[in-house]
MOPAC internal coordinates of N, CA, C and O (Angstrom, degrees):
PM7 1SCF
backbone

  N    0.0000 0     0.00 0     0.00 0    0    0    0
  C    1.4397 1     0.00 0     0.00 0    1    0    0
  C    1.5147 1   110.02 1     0.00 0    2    1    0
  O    1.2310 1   125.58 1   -22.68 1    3    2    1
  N    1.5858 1   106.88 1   157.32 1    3    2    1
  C    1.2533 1    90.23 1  -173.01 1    5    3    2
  C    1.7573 1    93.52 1  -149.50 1    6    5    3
  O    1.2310 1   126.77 1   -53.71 1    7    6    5
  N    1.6592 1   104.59 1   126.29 1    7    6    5
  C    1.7605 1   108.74 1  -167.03 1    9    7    6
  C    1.9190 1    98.44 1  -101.78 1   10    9    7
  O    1.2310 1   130.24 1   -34.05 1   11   10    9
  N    1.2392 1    97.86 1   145.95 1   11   10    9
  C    1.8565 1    94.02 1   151.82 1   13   11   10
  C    1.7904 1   101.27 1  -121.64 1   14   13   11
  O    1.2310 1   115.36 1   -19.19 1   15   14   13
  N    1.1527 1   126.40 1   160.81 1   15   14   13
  C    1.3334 1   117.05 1   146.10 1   17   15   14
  C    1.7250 1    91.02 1  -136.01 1   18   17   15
  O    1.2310 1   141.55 1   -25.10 1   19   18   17
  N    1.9712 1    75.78 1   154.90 1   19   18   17
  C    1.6315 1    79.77 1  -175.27 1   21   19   18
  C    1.9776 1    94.83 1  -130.99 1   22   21   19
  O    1.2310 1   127.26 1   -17.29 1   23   22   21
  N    1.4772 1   103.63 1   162.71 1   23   22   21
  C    1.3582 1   110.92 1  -172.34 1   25   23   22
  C    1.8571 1   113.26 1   -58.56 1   26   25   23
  O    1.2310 1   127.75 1   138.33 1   27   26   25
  N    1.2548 1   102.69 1   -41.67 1   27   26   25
  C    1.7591 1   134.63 1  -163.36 1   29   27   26
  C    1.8560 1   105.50 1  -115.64 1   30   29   27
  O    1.2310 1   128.10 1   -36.79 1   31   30   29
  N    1.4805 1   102.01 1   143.21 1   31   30   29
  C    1.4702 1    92.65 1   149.75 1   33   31   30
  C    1.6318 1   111.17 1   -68.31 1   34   33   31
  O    1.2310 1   118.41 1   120.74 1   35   34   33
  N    1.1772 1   120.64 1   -59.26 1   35   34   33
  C    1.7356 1   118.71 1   167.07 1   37   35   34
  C    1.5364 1   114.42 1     2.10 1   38   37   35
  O    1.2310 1   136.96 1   104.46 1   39   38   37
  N    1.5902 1    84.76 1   -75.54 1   39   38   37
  C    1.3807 1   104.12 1   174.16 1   41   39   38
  C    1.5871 1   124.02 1   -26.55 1   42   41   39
  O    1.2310 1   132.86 1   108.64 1   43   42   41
  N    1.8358 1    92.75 1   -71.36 1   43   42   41
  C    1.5985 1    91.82 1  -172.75 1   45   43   42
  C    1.3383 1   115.04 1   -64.75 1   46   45   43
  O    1.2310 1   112.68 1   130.84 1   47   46   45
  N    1.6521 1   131.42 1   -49.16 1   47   46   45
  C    1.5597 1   134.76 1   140.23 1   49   47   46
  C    1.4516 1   130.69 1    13.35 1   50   49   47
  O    1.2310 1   129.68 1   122.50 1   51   50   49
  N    1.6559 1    98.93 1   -57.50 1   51   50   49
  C    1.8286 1   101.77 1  -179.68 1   53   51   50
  C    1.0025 1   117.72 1   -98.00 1   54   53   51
  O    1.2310 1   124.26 1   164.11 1   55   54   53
  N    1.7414 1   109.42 1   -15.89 1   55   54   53
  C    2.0453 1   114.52 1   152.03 1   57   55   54
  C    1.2654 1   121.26 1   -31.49 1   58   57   55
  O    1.2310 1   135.98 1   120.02 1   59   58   57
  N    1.9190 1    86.67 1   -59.98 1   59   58   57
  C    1.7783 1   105.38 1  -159.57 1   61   59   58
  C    1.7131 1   106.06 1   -58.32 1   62   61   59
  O    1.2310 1   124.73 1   145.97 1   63   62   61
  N    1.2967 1   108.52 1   -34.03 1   63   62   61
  C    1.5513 1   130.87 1  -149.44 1   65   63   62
  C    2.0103 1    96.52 1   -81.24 1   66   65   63
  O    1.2310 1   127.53 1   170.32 1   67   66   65
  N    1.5228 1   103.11 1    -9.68 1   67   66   65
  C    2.0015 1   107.28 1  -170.46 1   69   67   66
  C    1.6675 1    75.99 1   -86.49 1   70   69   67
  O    1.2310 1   135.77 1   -40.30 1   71   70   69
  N    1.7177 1    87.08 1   139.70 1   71   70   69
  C    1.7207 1   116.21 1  -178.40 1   73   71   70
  C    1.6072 1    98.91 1   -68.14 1   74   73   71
  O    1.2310 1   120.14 1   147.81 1   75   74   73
  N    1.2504 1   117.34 1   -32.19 1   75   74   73
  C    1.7976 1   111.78 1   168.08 1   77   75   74
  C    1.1124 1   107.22 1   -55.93 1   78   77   75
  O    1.2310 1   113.61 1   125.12 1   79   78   77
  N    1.5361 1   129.70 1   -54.88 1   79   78   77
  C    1.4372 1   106.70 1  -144.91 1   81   79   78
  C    1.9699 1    92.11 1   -79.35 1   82   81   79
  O    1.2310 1   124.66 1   145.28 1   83   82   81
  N    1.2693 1   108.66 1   -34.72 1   83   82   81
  C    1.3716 1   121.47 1  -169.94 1   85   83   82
  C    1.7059 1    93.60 1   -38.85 1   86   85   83
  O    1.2310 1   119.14 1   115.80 1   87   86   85
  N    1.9699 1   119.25 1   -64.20 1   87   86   85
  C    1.4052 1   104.77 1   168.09 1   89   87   86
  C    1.0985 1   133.96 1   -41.24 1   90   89   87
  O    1.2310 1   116.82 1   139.69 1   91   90   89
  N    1.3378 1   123.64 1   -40.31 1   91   90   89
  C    1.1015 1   141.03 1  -167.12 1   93   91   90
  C    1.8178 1    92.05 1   -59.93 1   94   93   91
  O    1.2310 1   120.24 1    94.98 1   95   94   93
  N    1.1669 1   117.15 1   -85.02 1   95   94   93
  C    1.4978 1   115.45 1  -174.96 1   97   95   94
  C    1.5389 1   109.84 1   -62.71 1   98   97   95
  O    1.2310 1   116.30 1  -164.69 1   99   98   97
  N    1.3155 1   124.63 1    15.31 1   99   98   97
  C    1.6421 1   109.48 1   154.66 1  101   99   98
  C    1.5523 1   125.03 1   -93.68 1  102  101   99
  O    1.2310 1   135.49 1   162.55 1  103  102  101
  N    1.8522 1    87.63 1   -17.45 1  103  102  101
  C    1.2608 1   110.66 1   178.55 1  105  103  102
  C    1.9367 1   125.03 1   -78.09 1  106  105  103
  O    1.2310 1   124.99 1   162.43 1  107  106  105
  N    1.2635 1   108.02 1   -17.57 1  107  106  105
  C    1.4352 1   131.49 1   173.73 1  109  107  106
  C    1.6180 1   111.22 1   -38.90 1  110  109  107
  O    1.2310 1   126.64 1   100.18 1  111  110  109
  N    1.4027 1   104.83 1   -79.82 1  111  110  109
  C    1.5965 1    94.83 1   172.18 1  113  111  110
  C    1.4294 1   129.04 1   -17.65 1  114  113  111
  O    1.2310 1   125.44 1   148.02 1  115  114  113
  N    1.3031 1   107.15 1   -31.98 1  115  114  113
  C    1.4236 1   106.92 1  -158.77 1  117  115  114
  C    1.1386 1   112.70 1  -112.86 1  118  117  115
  O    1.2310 1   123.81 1   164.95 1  119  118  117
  N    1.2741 1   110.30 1   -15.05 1  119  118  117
  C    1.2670 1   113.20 1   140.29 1  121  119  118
  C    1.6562 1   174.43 1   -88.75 1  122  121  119
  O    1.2310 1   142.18 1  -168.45 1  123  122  121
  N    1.1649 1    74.53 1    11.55 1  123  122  121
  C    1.8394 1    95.70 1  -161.65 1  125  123  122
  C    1.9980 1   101.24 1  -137.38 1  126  125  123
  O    1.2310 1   123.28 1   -32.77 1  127  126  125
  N    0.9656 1   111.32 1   147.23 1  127  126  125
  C    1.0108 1   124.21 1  -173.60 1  129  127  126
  C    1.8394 1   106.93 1  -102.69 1  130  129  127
  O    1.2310 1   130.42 1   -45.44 1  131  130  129
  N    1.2093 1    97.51 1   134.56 1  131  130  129
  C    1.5559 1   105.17 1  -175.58 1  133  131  130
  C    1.5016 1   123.84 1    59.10 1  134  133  131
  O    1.2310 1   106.51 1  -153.36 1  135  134  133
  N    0.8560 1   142.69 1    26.64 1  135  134  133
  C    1.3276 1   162.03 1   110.98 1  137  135  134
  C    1.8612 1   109.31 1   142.82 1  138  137  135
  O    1.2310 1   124.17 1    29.25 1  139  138  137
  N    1.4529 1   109.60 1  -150.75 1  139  138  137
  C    1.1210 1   105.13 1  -178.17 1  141  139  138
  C    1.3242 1   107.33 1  -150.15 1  142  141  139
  O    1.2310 1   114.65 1   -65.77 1  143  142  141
  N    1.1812 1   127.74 1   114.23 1  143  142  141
  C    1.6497 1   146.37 1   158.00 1  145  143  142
  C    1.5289 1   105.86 1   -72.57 1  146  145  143
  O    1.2310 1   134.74 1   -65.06 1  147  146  145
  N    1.5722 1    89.08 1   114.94 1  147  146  145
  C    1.8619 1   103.28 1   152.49 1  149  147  146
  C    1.5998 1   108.07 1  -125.14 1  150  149  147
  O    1.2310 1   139.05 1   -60.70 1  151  150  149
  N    1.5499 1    80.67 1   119.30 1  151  150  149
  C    1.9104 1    95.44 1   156.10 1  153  151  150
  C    1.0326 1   121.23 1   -94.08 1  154  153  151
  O    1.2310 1   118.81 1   -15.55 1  155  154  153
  N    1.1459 1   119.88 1   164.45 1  155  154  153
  C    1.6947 1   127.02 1  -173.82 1  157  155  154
  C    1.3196 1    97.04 1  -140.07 1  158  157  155
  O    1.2310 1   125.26 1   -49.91 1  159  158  157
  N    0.6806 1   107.49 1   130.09 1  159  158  157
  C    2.2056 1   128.84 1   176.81 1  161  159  158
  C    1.2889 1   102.68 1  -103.85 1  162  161  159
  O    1.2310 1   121.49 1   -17.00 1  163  162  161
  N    1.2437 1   114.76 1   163.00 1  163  162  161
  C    1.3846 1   121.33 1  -174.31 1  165  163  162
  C    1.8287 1   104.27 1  -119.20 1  166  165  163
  O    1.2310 1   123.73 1   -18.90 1  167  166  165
  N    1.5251 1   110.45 1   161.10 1  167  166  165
  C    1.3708 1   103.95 1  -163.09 1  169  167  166
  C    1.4633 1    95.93 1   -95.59 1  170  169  167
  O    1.2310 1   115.35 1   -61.73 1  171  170  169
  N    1.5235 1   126.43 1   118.27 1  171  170  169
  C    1.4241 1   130.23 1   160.78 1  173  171  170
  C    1.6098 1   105.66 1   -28.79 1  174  173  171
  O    1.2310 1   129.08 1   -34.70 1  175  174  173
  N    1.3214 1   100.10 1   145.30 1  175  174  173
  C    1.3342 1   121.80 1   164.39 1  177  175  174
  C    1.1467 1   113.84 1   -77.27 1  178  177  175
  O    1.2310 1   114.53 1   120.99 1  179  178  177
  N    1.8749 1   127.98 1   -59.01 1  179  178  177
  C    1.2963 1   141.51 1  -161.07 1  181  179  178
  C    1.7746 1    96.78 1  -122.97 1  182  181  179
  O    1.2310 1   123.42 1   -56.07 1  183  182  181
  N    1.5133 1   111.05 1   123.93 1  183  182  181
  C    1.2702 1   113.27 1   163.10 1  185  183  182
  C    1.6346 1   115.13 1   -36.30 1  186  185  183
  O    1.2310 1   125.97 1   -18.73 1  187  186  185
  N    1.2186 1   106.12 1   161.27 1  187  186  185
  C    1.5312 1   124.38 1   147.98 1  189  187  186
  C    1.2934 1   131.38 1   -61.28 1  190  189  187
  O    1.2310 1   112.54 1   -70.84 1  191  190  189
  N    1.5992 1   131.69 1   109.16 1  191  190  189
  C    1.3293 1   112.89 1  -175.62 1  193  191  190
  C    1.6963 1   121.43 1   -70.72 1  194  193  191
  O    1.2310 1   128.65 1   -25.01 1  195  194  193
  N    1.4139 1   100.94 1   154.99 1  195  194  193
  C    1.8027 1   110.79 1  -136.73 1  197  195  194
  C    1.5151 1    82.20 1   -87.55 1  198  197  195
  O    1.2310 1   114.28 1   144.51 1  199  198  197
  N    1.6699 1   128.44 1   -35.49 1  199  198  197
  C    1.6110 1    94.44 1   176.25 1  201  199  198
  C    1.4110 1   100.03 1  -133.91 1  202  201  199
  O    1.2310 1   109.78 1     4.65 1  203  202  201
  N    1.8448 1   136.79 1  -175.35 1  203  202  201
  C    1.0822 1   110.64 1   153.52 1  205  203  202
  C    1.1376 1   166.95 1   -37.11 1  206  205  203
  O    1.2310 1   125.15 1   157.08 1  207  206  205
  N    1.6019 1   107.71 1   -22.92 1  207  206  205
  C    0.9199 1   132.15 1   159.52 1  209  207  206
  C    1.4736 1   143.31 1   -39.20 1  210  209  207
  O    1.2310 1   126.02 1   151.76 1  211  210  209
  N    0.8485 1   106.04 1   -28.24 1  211  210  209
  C    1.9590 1   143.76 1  -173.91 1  213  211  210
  C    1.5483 1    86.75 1   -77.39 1  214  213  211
  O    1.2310 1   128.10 1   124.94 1  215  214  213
  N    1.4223 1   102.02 1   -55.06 1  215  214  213
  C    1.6580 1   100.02 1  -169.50 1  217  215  214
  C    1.2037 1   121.33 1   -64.69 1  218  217  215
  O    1.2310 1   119.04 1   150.43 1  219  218  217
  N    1.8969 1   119.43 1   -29.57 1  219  218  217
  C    1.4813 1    96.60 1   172.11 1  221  219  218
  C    1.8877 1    78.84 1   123.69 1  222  221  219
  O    1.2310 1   121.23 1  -164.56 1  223  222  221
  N    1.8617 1   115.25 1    15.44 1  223  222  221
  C    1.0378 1    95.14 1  -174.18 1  225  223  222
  C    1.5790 1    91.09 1  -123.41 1  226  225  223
  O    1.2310 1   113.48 1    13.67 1  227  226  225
  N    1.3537 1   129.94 1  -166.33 1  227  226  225
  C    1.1275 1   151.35 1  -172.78 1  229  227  226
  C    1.9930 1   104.32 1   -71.68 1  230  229  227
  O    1.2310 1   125.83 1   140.80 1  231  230  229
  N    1.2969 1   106.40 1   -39.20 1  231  230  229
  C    1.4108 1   114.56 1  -155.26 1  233  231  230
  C    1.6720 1   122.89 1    77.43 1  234  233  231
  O    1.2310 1   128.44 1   163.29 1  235  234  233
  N    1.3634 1   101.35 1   -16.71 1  235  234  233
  C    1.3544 1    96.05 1   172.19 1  237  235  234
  C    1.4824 1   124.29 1   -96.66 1  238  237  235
  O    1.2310 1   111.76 1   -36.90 1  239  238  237
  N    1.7853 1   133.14 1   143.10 1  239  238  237
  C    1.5835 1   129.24 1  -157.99 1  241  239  238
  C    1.6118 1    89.30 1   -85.16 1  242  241  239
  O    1.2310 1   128.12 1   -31.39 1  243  242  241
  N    1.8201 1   101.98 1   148.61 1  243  242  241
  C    1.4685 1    99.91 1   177.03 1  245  243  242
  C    2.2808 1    94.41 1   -85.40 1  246  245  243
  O    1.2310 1   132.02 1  -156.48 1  247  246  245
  N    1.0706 1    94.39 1    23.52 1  247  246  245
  C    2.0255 1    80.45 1  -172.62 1  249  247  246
  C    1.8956 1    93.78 1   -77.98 1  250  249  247
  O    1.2310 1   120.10 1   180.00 1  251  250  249

């Protein structure tokens, strides 16, 4: 598998838009066996809180 994340849609946009990667995905068919799935995620609005705590929990694991 293979991930990018990018900061911006912009971002991912002027990736897609470099004449490499453009080969690169003309070149796919021929490479990969059984086809090829792209997902696209969407860019959070609000970070992830960094520990439990944020959530309203202790921060500490009950394991």
């Amino acid at each position: 598998m293979h991930y990018e994340i990018f900061a911006t849609v912009e971002d991912f946009e002027a990736c897609n838009a470099m004449p490499y990667v453009r080969d690169w995905f003309a070149k796919l068919p021929e490479l990969v066996e059984g086809g090829v799935k792209v997902t696209r995620m969407a860019v959070a609005a609000k970070p992830a809180p960094k520990d439990r705590a944020e959530l309203g929990g202790t921060g500490q694991s009950a394991l």
